[in-house]
N, C-alpha and C positions, 0 to 999 in steps of 0.2 A: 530500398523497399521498406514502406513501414509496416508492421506488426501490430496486433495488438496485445497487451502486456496487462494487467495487474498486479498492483502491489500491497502489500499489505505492512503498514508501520504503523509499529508500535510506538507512541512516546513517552517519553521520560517525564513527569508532569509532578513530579514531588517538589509541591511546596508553591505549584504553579497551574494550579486548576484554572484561577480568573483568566487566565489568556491563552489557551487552548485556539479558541477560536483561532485568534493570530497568528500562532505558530502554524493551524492548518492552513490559512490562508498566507503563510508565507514560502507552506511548500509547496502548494500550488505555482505560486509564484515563479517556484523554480524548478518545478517540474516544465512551464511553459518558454521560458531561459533557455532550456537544454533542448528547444525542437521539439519538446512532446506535445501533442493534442488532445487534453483532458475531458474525457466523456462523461466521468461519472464520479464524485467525490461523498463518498457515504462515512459517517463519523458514526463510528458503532459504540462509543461511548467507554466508559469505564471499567477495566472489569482487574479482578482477580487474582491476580500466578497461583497457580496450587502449592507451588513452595516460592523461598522470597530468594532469588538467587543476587546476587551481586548486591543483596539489602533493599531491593526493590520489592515492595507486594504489588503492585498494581501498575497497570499501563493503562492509557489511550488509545483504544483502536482506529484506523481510519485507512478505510479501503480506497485506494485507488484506482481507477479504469482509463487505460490510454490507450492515445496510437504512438508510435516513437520507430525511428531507427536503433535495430541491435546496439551498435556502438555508441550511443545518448544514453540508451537503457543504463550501458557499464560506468559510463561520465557520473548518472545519476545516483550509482551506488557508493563509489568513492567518494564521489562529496558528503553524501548523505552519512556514510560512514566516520566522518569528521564531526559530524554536528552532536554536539551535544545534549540537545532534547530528544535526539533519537534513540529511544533503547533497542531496538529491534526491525529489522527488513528483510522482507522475503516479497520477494519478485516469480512471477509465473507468465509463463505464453497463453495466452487464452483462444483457446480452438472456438469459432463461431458455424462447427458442423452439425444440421440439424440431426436430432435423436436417432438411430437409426428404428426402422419402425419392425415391431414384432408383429408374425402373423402367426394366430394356433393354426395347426391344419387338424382338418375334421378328422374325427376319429372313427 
């Protein structure tokens, strides 16, 4: 049964701004490899760490939107966790339940 999932990674881009692009379009690539179906790829750009941990100041954000089977999802974190441009991933189940609605009642 597929799901749908967001991810959000971080990359490691020291020293390798020029081809950002690339590397997002290479995990695309293999986010569609593993059986996912990609709906939405948004590149949040550059930003920040408030402290430099591991000597890193700054990552590449790029959000991910998919459909996938559970067990692709876990494929895609153990590979991903191999890669080397990767500094950070965090994966979520994305609920698609509309808002529930507030009524005041008269007073």
């Amino acid at each position: 049964m597929s799901r749908k999932y967001e991810a959000m990674i971080v990359l490691d881009t020291k020293g390798k701004e020029d081809s950002v692009e690339n590397l997002i379009s290479q995990l695309s690539r293999e986010f569609e490899q593993s059986g996912a179906q990609l709906k939405q790829v948004d590149n949040l750009g550059k930003k920040k760490f408030p402290y430099a941990p591991r000597h890193v100041e700054s990552g590449w954000y790029v959000n991910f939107m998919f459909d996938a089977e559970p067990a692709s999802v876990d494929k895609l974190q153990a590979k991903f966790k191999l890669n080397e441009n990767i500094y950070q991933q965090y994966y979520q189940r994305r609920q698609d339940r509309p808002a529930p609605v507030r009524t005041r009642l008269p007073k």
